[in-house]
C-alpha positions in Angstrom: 78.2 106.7 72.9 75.2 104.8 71.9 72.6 103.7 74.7 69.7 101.9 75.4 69.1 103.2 78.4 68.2 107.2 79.6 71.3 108.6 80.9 71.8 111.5 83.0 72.9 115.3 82.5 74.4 116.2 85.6 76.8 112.9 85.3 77.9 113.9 81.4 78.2 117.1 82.9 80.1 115.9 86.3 82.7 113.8 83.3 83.4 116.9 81.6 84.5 118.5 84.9 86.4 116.1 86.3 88.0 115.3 83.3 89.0 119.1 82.2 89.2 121.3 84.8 89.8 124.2 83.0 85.9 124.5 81.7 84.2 127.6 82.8 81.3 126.9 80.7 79.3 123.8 79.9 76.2 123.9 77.1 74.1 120.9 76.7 71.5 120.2 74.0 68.8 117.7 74.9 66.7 116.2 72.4 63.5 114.2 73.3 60.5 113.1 71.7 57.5 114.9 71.1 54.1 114.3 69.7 53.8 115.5 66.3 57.3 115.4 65.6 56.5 115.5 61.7 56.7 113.4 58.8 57.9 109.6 58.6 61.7 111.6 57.7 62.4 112.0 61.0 62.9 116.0 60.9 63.1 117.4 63.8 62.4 121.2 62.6 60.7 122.3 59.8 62.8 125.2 59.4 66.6 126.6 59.8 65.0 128.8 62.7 63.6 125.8 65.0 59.7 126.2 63.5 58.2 122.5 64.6 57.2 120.7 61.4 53.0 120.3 61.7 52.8 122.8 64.9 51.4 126.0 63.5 49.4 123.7 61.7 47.8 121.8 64.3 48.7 118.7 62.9 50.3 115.6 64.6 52.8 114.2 61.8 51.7 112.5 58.3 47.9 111.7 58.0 46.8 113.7 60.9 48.0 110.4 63.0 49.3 111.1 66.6 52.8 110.4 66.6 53.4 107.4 70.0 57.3 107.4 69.8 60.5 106.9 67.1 62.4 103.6 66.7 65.9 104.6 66.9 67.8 102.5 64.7 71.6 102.0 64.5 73.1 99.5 62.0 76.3 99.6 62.6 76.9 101.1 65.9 80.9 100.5 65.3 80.8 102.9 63.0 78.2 105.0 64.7 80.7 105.3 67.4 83.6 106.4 65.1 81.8 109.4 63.3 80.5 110.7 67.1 84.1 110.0 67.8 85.0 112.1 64.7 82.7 114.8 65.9 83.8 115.4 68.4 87.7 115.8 67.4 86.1 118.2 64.6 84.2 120.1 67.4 87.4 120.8 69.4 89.2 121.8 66.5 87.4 123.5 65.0 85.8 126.0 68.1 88.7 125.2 70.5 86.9 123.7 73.4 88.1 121.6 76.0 85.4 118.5 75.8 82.7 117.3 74.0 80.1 114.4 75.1 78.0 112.6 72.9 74.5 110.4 74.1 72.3 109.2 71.7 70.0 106.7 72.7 68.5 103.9 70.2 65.5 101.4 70.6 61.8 102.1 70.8 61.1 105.7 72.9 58.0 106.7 73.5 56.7 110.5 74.0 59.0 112.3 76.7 62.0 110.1 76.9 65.1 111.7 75.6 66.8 110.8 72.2 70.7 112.9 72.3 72.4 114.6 74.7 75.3 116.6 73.6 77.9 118.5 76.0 80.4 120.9 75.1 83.2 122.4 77.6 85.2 125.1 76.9 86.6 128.2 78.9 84.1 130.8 78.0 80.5 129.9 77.1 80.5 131.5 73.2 82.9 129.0 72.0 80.8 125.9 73.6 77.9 127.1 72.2 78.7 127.4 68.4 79.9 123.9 69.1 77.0 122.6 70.3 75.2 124.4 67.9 77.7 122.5 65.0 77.6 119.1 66.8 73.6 119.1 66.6 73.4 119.7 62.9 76.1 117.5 62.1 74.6 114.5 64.2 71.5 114.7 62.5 72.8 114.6 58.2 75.7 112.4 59.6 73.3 109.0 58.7 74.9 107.1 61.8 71.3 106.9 63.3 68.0 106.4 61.6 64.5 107.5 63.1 61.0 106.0 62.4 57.8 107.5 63.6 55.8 105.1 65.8 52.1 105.7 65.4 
């Protein structure tokens, strides 16, 4: 789902439940922006292991500049909503869980507010993290969403 507005966790994670009891385990991933967040490509990691781009070099994204917020851009959220849609049938193929949600905001954020939410329900808690883990990556080469540094 795309969103303007924030959204909560505990009602994503009150839909999974209600909608498939049979979940013993629900992992969330919560993105949000930071300062600093790196360079105008809108990488959220400078590494495969989760090192912050410009951290451990005390800088605050390209230039030096202090990073305000990212401008979420969707062009065509129809499509936007078919490849989350996609996903998320890959998801539960693929690591057999029981229910995936999909947030990602869009718009102007500023510093703090969240970005993506991502949910995954399964019956044990190994499962709904690998797909978590495969939802995140995916969402962010998938090119449904664009992200601009605001300085």
């Amino acid at each position: 789902m795309i969103a303007e507005q924030d959204f909560s966790l505990d009602e994503l994670a009150r839909a999974v439940k209600e909608r498939k009891p049979e979940v013993g385990a629900i992992v969330s991933f919560l993105g949000v922006v930071r300062a600093g967040t790196g360079t105008e490509t809108g990488t959220e990691t400078g590494t495969e292991t989760g090192t912050e781009t410009g951290t451990e070099t005390g800088k605050t994204g390209e230039e030096g500049k202090k990073i305000k917020g990212l401008e979420i851009v969707v062009g065509d959220e129809a499509k936007a909503e078919r490849e989350f849609e996609e996903l998320k049938r890959e998801a539960v193929e693929r690591f057999g869980v029981e229910a995936v949600e999909i947030v990602h905001r869009k718009g102007s954020l500023v510093v703090g507010e969240s970005i993506v939410a991502i949910l995954v329900g399964a019956g044990h808690r190994k499962a709904a993290f690998r797909a978590c883990e495969y939802l995140i990556n995916a969402l962010r080469v998938s090119g449904a969403v664009a992200r601009k540094e605001l300085k």
